[in-house]
C-alpha positions in Angstrom: -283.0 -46.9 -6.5 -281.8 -45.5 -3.4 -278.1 -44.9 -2.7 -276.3 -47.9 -0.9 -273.1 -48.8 1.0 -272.1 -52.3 2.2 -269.7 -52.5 5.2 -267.7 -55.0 6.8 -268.0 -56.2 10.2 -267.6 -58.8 13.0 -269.4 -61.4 13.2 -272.4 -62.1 15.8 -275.6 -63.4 16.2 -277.6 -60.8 17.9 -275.3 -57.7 17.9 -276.7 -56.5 20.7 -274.0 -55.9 23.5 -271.1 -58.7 23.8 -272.5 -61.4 26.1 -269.5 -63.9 27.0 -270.0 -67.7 25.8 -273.2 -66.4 23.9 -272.5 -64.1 21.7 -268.9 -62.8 21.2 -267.4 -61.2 17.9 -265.1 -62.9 15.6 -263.4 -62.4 11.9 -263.3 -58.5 13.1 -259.9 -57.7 12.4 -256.7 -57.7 14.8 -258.6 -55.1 16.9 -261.4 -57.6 17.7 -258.8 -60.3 18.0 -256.8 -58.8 20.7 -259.4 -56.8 22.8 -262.2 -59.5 22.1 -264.2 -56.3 21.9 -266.4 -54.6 19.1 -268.2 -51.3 18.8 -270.4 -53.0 16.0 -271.1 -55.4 19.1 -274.3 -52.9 19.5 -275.4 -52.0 15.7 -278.5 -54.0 16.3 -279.4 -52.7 20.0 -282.0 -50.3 20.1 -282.6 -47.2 22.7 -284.7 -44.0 22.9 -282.9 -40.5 22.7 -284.4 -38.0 25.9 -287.8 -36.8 25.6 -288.2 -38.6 21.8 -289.9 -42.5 22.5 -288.8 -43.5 19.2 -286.2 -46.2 19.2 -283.4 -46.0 16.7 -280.3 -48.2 15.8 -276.7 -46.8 15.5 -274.1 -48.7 13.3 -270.3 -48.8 13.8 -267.9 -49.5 10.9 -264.4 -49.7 11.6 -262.6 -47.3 9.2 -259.0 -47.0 8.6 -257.1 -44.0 9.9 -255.0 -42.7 7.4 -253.2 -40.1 9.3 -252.3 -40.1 12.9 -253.2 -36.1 13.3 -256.9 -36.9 10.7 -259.9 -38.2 12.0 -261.2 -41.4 10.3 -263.2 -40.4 7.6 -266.3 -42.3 5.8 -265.9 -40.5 2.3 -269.9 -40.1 2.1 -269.2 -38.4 -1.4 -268.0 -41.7 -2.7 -271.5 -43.4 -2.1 -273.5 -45.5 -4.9 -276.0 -43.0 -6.6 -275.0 -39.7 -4.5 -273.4 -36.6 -6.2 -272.5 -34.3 -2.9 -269.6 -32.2 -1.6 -266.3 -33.2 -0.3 -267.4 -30.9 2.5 -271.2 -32.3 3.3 -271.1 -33.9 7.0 -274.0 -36.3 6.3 -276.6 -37.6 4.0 -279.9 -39.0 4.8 -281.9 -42.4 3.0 -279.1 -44.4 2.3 -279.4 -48.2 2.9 -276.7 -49.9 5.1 -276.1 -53.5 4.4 -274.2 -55.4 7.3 -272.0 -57.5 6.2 -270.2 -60.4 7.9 -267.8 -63.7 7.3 -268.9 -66.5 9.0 -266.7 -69.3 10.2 -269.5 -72.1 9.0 -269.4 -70.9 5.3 -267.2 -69.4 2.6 -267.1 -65.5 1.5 -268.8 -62.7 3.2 -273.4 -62.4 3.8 -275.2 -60.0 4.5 -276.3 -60.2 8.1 -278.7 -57.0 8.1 -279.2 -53.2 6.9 -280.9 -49.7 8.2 -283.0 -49.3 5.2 -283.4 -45.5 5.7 -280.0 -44.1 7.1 -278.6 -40.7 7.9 -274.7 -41.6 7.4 -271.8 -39.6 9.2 -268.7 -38.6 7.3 -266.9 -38.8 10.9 -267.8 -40.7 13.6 -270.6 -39.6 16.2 -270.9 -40.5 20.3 -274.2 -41.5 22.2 -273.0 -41.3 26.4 -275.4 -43.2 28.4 -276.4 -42.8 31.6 -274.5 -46.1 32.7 -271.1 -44.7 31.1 -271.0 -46.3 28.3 -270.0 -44.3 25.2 -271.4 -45.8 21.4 -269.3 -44.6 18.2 -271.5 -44.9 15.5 -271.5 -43.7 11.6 -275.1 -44.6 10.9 -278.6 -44.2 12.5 -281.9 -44.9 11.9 -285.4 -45.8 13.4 -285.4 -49.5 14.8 -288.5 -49.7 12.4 -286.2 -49.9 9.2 -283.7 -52.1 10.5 -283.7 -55.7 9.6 -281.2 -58.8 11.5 -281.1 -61.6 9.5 -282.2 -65.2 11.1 -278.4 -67.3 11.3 -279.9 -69.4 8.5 -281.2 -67.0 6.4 -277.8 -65.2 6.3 -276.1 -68.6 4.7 -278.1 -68.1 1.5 -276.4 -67.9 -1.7 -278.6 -64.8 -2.4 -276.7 -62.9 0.4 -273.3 -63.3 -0.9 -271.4 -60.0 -0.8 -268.8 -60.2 -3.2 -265.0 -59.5 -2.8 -263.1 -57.9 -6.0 -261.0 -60.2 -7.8 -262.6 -63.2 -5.9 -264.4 -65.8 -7.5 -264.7 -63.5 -11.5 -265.9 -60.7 -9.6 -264.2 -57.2 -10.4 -266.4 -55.8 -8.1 -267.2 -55.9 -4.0 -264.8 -55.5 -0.8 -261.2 -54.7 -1.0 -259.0 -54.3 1.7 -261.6 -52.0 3.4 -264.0 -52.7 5.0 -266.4 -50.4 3.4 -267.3 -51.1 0.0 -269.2 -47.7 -1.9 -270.7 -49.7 -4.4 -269.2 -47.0 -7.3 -269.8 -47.1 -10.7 -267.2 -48.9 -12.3 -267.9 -47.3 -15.8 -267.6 -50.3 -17.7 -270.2 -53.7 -17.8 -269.2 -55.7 -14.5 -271.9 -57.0 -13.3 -272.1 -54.0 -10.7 -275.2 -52.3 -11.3 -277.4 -55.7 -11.9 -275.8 -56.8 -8.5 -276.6 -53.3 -6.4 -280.0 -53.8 -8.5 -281.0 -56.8 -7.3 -279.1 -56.7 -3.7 -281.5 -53.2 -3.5 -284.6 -55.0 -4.4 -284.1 -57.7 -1.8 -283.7 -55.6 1.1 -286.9 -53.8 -0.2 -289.2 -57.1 -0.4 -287.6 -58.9 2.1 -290.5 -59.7 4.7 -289.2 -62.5 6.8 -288.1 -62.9 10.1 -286.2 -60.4 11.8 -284.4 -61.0 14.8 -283.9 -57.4 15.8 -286.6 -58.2 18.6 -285.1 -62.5 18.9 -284.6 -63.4 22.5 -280.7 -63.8 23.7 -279.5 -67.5 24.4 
């Protein structure tokens, strides 16, 4: 099974740039509450590097800063099924589940993943030639990312579970990344990650990484 982190985010229909009275974030935080903005307003926009005609994805997760003089960290050591260094900057083939709370249903779904990510212990920049600068701390080739159809993402089967929530003693905290860790004793955890894992891998229906914006 490969290694797998879930993360928290705003929630949008297309995720693909914020387009006024179409498609603008909400349940971010008090960040997206008071700038109306989000950096994960793009994770599902795709774009070419120079020279390279593949198109990739990059994800943004806000992270909390913990010191005002330390960058935000994603502690990449802390991932479900890795063993690596306190040190190591990044680590490739990790699945990214997006993960959102919609206003029309209870709890947190998953509204997509990068099925084959390389993930950044700090955060990274793309500039683009119109000025605008991405903050991302995953990437991965548009042809491993999946965004969930609006109904599809209301299935029970998509749940994400928060800890202490509804018998769960696993899933989010206050974070809004969850590493999925071991919890060394039976909670449920590693039938959940199991069969989360397994969807993402069979999943073969629509995907609206390519769905017209209206």
């Amino acid at each position: 099974m490969k290694p797998i982190i879930f993360c928290n985010i705003a929630r949008m229909n297309y995720y693909k740039g914020i387009i006024d009275g179409v498609d603008e974030p909400e349940n971010g935080g008090s960040y997206v509450n008071k700038y109306k903005n989000a950096h994960e307003a793009n994770n599902f926009d795709y774009f070419n590097f120079p020279n390279d005609n593949t198109d990739y994805c990059a994800g943004f997760v806000m992270l909390a800063r913990t010191s005002k003089e330390k960058d935000t960290e994603l502690h990449i050591e802390k991932i479900n099924g890795l063993e690596l260094a306190k040190n190591q900057e990044l680590v490739d083939n990790v699945i990214v589940v997006f993960c959102a709370k919609s206003n029309k249903i209870d709890g947190v779904r998953v509204v997509g993943w990068y099925k084959n990510a390389t993930v950044y212990r700090y955060p990274q920049e793309i500039n683009f030639e119109s000025g605008y600068i991405q903050q991302f701390n995953f990437i991965d080739k548009k042809d491993n990312c999946v965004l969930l159809p609006l109904g599809e993402r209301y299935l029970a089967k998509w749940i994400v579970p928060r800890s202490g929530h509804d018998g769960y003693k696993f899933g989010f905290g206050r974070s809004n990344v969850w590493y999925a860790q071991d919890l060394g004793e039976d909670t449920g955890l590693k039938a959940y990650v199991e069969k989360m894992s397994q969807q993402i891998e069979e999943y073969n229906g629509e995907n609206w990484i390519d769905k017209e914006v209206r």
